[in-house]
N, C-alpha and C positions, 0 to 999 in steps of 0.2 A: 440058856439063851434060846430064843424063839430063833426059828427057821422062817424066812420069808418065804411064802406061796409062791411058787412056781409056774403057777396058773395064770394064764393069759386074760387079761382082762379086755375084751372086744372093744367094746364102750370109751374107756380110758384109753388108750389106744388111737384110738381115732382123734378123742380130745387131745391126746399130745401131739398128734401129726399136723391138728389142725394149728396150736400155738405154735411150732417149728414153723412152719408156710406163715404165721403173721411176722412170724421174728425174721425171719428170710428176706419178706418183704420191706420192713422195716428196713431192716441193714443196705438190702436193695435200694431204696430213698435215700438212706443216709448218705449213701458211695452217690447217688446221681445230683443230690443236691448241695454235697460238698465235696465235690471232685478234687478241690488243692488238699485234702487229706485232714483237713481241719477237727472234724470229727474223728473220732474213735471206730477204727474197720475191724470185722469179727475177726478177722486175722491177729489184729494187732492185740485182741483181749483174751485169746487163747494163746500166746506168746510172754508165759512167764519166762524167770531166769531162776536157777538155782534158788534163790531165797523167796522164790513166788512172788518177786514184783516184776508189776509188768512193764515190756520195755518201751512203750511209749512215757511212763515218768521218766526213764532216762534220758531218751533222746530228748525231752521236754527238757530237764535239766542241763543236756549237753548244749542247748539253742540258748539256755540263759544264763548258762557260764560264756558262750560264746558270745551273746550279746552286750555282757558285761565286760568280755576281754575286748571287745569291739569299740564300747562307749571311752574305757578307757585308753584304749588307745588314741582314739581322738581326739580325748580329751589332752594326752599328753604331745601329741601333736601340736594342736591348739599351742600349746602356752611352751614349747618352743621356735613355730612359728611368732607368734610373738614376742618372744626373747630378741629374736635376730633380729624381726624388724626395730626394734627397742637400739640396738644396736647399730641398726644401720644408722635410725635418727640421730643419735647421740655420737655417730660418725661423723657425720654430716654435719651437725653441730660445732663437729673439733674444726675439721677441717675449713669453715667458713673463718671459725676466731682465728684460725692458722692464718689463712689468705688475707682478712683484713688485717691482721700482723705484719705480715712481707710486705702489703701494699705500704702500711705507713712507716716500717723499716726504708722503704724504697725512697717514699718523698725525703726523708729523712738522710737518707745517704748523697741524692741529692742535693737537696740543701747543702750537708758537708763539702760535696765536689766544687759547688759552685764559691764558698766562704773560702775551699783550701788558694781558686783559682784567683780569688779577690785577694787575698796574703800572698802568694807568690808574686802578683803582679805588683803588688805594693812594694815587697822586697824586693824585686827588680827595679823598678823605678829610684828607689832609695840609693843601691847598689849601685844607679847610673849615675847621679848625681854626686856621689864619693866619690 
């Protein structure tokens, strides 16, 4: 196996100092033009996990499991919100066919009181007459 030179290269050197100050700079824009963290910060890409991924795909993953436990919950909101309204109407419903029931139970019991008071008065009359 070869041994790498040990020797300082002046020139190259400077060339890497000078690519670190662009890449500094860069990341410097990136943090001031996307401050709500949208982009990717040097932090966040020297930030592996035990298995060498990095943890902005998780927290990514954890914003779109979260966004999906979010939607469906809504979602199932939604359509038991509307079950019970569904319910209310079809309440509403009974109860209407109830009350127009009672009411014409009502005329109808009526009507009976008045026929019972028309037969009693007859049979009284009758009665008087014997």
């Amino acid at each position: 196996m070869e041994r790498p030179s040990l020797e300082i290269n002046l020139p190259d050197t400077h060339e890497e100092g000078k690519l670190y100050v662009v890449d500094s700079l860069n990341n410097l824009n990136k943090l001031n033009v996307c401050p709500d963290g949208s982009q990717h910060t040097p932090d966040e890409e020297e930030n592996t996990g035990a298995t060498g991924e990095i943890t902005t795909g998780s927290n990514i993953r954890n914003q779109c499991l979260f966004s999906v436990t979010f939607i469906l919950t809504l979602i199932i909101s939604l359509a038991l919100v509307s079950f019970v309204i569904f319910l209310i109407i079809q309440t509403r419903n009974k109860m209407d066919q109830i009350s127009s029931r009672l009411i014409a139970e009502k005329k109808n019991i009526e009507e009976l009181k008045k026929m019972n008071d028309m037969i009693l008065k007859h049979l009284n009359q009758s009665s008087i007459k014997e």
